[in-house]
C-alpha positions as a printed Julia matrix, in Angstrom:
514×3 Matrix{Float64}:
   0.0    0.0     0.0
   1.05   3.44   -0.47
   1.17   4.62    2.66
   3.5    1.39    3.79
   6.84   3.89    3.3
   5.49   5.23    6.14
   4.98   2.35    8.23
   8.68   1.65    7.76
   9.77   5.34    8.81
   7.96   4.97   12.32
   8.59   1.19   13.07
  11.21   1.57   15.12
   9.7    4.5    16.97
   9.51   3.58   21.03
   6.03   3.1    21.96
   4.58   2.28   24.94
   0.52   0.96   24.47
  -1.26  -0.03   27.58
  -5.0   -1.29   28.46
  -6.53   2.24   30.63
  -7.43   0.96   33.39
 -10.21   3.43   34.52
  -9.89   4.49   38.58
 -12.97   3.22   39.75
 -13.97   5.94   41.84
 -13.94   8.44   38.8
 -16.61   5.23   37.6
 -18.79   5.46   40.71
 -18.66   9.18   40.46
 -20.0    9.23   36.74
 -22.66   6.85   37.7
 -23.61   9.75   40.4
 -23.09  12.5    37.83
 -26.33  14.77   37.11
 -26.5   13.55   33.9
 -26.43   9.82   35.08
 -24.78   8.0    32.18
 -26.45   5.13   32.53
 -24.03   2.57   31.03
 -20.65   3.3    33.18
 -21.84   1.24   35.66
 -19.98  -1.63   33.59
 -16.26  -2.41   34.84
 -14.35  -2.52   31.69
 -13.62  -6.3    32.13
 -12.48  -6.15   28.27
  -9.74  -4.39   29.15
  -7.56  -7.04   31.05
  -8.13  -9.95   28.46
  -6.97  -7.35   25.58
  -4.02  -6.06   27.7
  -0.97  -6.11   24.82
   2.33  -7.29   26.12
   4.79  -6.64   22.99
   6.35  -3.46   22.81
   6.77  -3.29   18.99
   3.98  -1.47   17.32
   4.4   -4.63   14.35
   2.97  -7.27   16.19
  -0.05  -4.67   17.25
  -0.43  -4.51   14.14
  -0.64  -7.96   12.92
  -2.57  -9.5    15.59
  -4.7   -6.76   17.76
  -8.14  -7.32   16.75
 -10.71  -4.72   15.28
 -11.0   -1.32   17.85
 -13.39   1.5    18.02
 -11.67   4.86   17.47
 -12.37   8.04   16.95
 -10.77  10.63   14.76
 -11.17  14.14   14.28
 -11.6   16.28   10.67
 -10.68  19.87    9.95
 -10.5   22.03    6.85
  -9.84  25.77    5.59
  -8.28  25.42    2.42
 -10.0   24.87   -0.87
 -13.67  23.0    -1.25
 -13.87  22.29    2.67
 -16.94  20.1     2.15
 -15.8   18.55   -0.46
 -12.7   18.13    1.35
 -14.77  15.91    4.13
 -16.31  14.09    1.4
 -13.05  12.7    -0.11
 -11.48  11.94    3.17
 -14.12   9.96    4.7
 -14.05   7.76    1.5
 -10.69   7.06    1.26
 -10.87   6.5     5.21
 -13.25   3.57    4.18
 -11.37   2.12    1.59
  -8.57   2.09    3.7
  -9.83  -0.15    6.32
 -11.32   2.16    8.49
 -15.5    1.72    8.37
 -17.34   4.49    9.67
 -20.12   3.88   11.62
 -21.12   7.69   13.05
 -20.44  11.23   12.29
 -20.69  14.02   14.29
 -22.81  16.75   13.2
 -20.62  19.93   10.83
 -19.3   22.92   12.67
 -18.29  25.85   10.99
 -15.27  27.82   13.73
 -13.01  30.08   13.82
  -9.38  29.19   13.68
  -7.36  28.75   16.27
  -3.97  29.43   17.55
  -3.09  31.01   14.15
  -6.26  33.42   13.36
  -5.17  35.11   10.31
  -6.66  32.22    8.25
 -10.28  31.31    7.06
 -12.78  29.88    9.2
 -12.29  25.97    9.72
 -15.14  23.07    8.79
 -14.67  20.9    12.03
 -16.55  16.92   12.85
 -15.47  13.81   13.91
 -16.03  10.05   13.41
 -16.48   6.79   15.07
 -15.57   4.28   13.16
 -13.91   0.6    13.31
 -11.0   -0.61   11.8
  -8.48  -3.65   12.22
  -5.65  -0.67   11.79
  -2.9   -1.24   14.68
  -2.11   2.49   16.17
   0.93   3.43   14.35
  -0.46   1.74   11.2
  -3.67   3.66   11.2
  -1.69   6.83   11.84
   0.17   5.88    8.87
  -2.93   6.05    6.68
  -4.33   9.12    7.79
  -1.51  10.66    6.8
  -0.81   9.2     3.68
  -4.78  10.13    3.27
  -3.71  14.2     4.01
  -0.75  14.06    1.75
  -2.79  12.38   -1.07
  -5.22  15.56   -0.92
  -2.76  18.06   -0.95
  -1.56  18.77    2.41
   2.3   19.46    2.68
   4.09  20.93    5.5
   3.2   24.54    6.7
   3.14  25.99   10.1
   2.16  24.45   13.19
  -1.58  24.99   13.47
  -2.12  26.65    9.98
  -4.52  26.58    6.48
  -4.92  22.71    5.18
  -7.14  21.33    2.83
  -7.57  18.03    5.8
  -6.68  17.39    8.9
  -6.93  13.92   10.25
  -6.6   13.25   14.33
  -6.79  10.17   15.88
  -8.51  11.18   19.22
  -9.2    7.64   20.84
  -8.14   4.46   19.64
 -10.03   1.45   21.54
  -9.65   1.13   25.48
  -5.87   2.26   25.24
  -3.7    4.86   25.4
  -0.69   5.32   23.41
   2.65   6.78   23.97
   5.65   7.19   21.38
   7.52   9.93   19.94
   4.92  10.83   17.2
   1.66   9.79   18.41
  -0.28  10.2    21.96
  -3.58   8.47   21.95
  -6.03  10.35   23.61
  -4.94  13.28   21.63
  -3.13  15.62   24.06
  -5.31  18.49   22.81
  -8.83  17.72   23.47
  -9.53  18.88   26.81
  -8.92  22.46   25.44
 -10.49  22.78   21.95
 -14.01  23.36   21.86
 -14.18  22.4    17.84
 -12.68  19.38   18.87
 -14.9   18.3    21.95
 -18.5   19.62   20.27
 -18.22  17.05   17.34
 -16.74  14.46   20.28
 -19.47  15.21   22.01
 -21.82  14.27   19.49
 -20.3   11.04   18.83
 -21.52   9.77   22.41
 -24.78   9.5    24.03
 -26.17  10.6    27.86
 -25.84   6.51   28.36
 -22.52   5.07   27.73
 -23.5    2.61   24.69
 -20.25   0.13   25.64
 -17.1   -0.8    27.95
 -15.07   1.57   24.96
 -17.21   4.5    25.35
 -16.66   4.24   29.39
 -13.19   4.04   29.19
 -13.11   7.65   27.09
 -15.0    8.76   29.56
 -12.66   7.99   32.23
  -9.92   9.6    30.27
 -10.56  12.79   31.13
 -10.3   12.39   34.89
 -13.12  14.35   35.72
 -16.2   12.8    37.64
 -18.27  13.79   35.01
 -16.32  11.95   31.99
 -16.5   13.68   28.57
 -19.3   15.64   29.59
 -18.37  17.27   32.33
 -15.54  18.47   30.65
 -17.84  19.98   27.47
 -19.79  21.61   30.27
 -16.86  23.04   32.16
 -16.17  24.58   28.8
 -19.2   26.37   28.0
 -21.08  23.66   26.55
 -23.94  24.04   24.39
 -23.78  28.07   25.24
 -21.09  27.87   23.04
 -22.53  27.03   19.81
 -24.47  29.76   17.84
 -21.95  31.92   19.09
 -19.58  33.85   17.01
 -16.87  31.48   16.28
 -18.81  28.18   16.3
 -21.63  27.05   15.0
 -23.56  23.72   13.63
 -24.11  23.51    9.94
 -25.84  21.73    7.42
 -24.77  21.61    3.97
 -26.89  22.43    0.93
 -27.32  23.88   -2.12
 -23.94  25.48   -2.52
 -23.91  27.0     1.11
 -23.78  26.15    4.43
 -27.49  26.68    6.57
 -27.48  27.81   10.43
 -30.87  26.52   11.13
 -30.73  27.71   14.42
 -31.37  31.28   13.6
 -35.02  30.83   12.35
 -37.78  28.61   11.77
 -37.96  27.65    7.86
 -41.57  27.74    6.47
 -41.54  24.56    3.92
 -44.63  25.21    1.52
 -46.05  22.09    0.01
 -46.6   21.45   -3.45
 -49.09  18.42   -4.1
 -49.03  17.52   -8.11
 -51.09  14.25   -7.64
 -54.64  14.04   -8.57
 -55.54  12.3    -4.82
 -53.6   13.84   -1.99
 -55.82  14.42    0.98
 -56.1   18.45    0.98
 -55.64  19.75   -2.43
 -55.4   16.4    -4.75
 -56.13  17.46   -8.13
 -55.56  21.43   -7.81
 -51.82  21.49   -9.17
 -51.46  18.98  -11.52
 -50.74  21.43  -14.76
 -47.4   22.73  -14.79
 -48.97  25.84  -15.29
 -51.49  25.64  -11.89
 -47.95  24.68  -10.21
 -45.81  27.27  -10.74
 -48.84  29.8    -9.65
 -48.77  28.08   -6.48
 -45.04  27.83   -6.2
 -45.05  31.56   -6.75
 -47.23  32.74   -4.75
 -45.88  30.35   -1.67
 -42.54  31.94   -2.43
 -44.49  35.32   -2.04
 -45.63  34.91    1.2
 -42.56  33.87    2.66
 -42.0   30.36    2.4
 -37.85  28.81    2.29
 -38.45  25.79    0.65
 -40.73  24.46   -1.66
 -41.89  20.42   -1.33
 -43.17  18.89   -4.53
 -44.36  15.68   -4.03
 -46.28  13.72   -7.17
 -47.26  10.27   -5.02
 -49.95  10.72   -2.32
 -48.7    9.01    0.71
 -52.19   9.87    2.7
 -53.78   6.59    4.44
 -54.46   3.8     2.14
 -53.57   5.67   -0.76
 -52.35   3.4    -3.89
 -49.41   2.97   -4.74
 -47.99   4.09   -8.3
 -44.65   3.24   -9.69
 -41.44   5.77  -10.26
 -42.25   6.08  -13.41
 -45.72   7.26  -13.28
 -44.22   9.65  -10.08
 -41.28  11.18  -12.5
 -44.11  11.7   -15.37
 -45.99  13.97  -13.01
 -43.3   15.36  -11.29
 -40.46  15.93  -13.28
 -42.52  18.93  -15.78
 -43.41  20.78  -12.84
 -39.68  20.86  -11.0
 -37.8   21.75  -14.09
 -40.25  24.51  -14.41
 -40.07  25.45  -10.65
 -36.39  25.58  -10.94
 -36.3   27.57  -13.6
 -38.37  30.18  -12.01
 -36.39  33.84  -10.87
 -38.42  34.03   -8.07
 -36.62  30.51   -6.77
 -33.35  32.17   -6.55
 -32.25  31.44   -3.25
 -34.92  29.24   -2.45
 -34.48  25.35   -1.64
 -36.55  22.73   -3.57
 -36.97  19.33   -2.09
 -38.6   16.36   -3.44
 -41.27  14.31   -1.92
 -40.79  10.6    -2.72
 -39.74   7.27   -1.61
 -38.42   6.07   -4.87
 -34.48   6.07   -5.33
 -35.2    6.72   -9.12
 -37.34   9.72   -8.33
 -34.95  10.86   -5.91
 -32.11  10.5    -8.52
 -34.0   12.37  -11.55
 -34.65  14.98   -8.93
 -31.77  15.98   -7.67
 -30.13  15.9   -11.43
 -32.59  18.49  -12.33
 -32.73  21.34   -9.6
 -33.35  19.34   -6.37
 -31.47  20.2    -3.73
 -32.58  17.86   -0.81
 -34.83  14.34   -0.3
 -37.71  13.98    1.56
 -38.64  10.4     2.61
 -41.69  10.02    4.77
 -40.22   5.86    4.44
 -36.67   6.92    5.87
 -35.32   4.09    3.35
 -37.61   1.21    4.44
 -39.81   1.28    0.8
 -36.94   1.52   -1.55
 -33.73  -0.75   -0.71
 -31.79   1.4    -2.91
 -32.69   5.22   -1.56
 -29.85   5.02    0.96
 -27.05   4.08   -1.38
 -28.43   6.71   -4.05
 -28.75   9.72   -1.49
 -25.26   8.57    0.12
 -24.19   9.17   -3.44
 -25.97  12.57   -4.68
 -24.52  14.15   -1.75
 -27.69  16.18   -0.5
 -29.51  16.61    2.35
 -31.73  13.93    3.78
 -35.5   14.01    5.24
 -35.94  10.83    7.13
 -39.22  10.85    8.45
 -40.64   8.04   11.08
 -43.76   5.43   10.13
 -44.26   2.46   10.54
 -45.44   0.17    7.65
 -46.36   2.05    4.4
 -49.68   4.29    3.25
 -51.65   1.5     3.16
 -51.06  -0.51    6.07
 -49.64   2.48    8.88
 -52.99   3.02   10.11
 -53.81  -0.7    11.3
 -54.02  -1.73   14.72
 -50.17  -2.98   14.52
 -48.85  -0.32   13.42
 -50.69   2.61   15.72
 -50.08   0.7    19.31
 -47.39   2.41   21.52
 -46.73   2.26   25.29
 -44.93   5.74   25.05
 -45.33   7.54   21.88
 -42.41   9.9    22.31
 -39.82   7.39   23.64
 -40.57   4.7    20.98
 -40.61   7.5    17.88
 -37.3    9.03   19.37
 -35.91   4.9    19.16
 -37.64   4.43   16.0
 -35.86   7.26   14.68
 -32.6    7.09   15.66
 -32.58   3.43   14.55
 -33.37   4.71   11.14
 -30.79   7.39   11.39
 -28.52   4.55   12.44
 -29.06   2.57    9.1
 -28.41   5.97    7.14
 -25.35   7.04    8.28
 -24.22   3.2     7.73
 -25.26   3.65    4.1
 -22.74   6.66    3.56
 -25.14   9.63    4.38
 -23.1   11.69    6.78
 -25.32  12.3    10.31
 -24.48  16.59    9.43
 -26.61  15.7     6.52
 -29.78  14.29    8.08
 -33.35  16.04    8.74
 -35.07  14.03   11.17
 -39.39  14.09   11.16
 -41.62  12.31   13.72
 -44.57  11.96   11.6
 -47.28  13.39   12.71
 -49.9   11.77   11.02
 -48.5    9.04   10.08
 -48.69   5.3    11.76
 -50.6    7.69   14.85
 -53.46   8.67   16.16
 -55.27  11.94   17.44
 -53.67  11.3    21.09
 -50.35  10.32   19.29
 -50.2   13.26   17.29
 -50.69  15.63   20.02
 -48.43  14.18   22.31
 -45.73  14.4    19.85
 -46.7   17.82   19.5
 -45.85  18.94   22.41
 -43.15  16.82   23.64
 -40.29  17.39   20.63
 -38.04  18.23   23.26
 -38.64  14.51   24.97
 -37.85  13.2    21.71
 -34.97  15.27   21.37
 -34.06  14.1    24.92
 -34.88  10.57   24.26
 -32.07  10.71   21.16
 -29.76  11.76   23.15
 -29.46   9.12   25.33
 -28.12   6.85   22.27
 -26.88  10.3    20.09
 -25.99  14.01   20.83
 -25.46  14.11   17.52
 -28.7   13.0    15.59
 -30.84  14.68   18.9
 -28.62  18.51   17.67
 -30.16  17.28   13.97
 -32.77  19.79   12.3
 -36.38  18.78   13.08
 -39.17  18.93   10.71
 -42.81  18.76   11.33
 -45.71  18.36    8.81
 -49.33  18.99   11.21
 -50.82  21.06    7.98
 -54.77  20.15    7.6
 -54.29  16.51    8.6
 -57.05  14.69    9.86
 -56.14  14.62   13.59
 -57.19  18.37   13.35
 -60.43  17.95   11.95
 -61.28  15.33   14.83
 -60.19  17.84   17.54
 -61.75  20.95   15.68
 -65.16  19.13   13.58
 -63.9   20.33   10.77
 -64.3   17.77    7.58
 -63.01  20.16    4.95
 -58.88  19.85    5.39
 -59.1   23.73    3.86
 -60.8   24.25    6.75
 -58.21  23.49    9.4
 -55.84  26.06    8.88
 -56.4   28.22   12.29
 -55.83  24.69   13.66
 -52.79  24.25   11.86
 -51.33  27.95   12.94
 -51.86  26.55   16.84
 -49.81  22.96   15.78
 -47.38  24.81   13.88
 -46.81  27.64   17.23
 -46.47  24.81   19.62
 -44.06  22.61   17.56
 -41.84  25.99   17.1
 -42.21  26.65   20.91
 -41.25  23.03   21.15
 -37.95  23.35   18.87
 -39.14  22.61   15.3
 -36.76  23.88   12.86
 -38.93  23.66    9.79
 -42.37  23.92    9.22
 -43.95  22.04    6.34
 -47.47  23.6     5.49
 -50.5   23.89    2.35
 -50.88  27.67    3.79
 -47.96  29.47    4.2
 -49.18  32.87    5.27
């Protein structure tokens, strides 16, 4: 391999690797901690049986089996995202499989501040790699994309950090494992942060915790610096990627107007379905204020029929080409409503800029692969069966309705960033209306923040992700209000849509959108 000339420059480097033993006070202590981590009440009995006796990092490499590590990306020079992109591919044909990604932070720089602002994440990931060996890569990885030597702490198109490499820590002359640096760099502990959950998921993830020496692990070191008070500020913030730009949904709410061009959708089937009739709408949403448009040519209402991608892209693909076209979209988003791959695909190649899948990959086997490859953000939205069976008995009993959609979700979420879809690229949706009923609905309603909570005992990361919510003129709004005509439940709507801001909804997908 190319990055073997390397290898043989560092073999002979002195290295001391050794099992961390965690003190098991700092382990009683997190148990105690506010935040109760629920999984560190685990000894890391792992540890002992994995305990490496040779002092050459060659046999580690050979024969130490596959580890959980983490490792850190930054970039400020050139195509940042694109930057991110290439690296995490190569990192996964290089024998490092990613299994979680942070979510994107945009930061100032550091140390050296005469230079542009920094893209900052991290990753999980696993990889047979010994220490040395993986360091070797990384690097090879950063000199394959351009970066040569500079000064300490300046521009480069990718930096690559191993923070954590399995239980162990690592000492030689050009590697410390955990990084020495953490405990001071917020850009470097947010994305760390997100990698982990409020319960310690496994033996590994209690071991970093005990790293840091601090009762409250990881966590209390985040807080001690500032936290989530620090993000929004000035030189950090979370990002998502689209269009050609970078989107700080934490400034506003975004007002997603919806765009039905299907002859049976529940509210206003039949009203758009000349390209003409569309664009009128499209403009006059865009008029009134609305950030995104949704055009969706399948109804997905209960029990509708299903029609094929083909049929979809003949109804859907007139109307965004003409959308996209319009001036008035300048600066606007358009996303496209389908659970078809091949819709998804056609979309994006002709002015879509993000997905929308109220299936979260469970009706197309293909979606997540395709998305992972257009490189656009990604709606994943929760239900359970499809239209035509989420309504049944099965699929609408739930002990707690919050906790199980949170689970639900994140499991989905799970399967997407396995797929390739980076977790900074992922809109997550409870459906509301969908697989629930009236009491469902409303309980969702107003308890986004337990499902935010609920995420983040498995993921900071995906529980920080934008949240959408669709309420507009569904049916559990006529049932509260008697109102039959779904034209008729916008005042309802305006109260769902208030609350789920109020609650933390990030965007707002409505029929109305003044």
């Amino acid at each position: 391999m190319r990055w073997m000339s390397f290898e043989r420059e560092i073999a002979n480097q002195p290295l001391q690797i050794f099992p961390a033993t965690p003190d098991m006070n700092i382990l009683k202590q997190l148990v105690l901690a506010k935040h109760r981590f629920s999984g560190l009440t685990r000894h890391c009995r792992a540890l002992r049986s994995s305990y490496l006796h040779s002092s050459t990092d060659a046999s580690i490499e050979v024969h130490s089996p596959e580890q959980e590590v983490v490792i850190a990306l930054g970039s400020n020079v050139g195509d940042r995202l694109d930057n991110f992109n290439n690296a995490l591919e190569l990192m996964n044909k290089s024998g490092i499989n990613i299994t979680r990604h942070a979510c994107l932070y945009e930061t100032a720089p550091a140390y050296v501040t005469d230079q542009p602002n920094f893209l900052n994440s991290a990753v999980r990931a696993v990889t047979k790699l010994g220490p040395h060996e993986l360091l070797g890569v990384l690097k090879q990885i950063e000199k394959d994309m351009g970066r040569l030597g500079g000064i300490r702490y300046g521009p480069r198109p990718i930096d690559l950090d191993i923070l954590f490499y399995g239980k162990f820590k690592v000492h030689s002359d050009i590697l410390t494992i955990p990084h020495e640096r953490i405990w001071e760099r917020p850009f470097v502990m947010a994305p760390l942060m997100d990698l982990l959950g409020s319960s310690a998921d496994c033996d590994t993830v209690t071991c970093w915790h005990s790293f840091s020496l601090l009762s409250g692990g990881l966590l209390e070191v985040w807080e001690k610096m500032g936290g989530e008070s620090l993000i929004g500020k000035e030189g950090m913030k979370r990002v998502l990627p689209i269009k050609s730009g970078l989107w700080d949904w934490s400034q506003r709410t975004s007002v997603m107007g919806i765009l039905n061009v299907t002859p049976d959708s529940f509210s206003d089937g039949g009203k758009f379905v000349s390209v003409e009739a569309a664009v009128t709408q499209a403009r006059l949403m865009i008029s009134e204020g609305a950030d995104m448009i949704d055009i969706g040519a399948q109804s997905t209402r209960p029990m509708a029929s299903r029609i094929s991608a083909e049929e979809e892209l003949d109804r859907l693909m007139p109307v965004l080409e003409a959308v996209a076209g319009m001036p008035e979209a300048e600066g606007k988003l358009i996303s496209v409503d389908s659970f078809y791959s091949k819709v998804a695909s056609e979309a994006v190649s002709k002015g879509a800029h993000l997905v929308n899948d109220v299936s979260a990959g469970q009706l197309d086997s293909n979606m997540l692969r395709v998305v992972a490859g257009l490189r656009v953000p990604y709606i994943a939205m929760h239900m359970r069966g499809e239209p035509h069976t989420m309504q049944n008995s099965e699929n609408l009993q739930y002990d707690d309705v919050c906790k199980q959609v949170a689970s639900e979700i994140y499991s989905r979420v799970k399967d997407v960033e396995l797929s390739g879809i980076p977790a900074w690229r992922v809109i997550i949706d409870p459906g509301i209306g969908f697989s629930k009923k009236t009491e469902h609905d409303l309980d969702i309603l107003v308890g986004l923040p337990n499902i935010r909570a609920e995420i983040a005992r498995k993921s900071f990361g995906v529980s920080h992700a934008p949240m959408l919510i669709g309420p507009s003129r569904k049916k559990f709004l006529g049932h509260i209000c008697s109102r039959i005509a779904a034209d008729e439940r916008d005042p309802a709507t305006i109260a769902c849509v208030t609350a789920g801001v109020l609650g933390g909804a990030n965007i707002v997908r409505v029929h109305n959108v003044c």
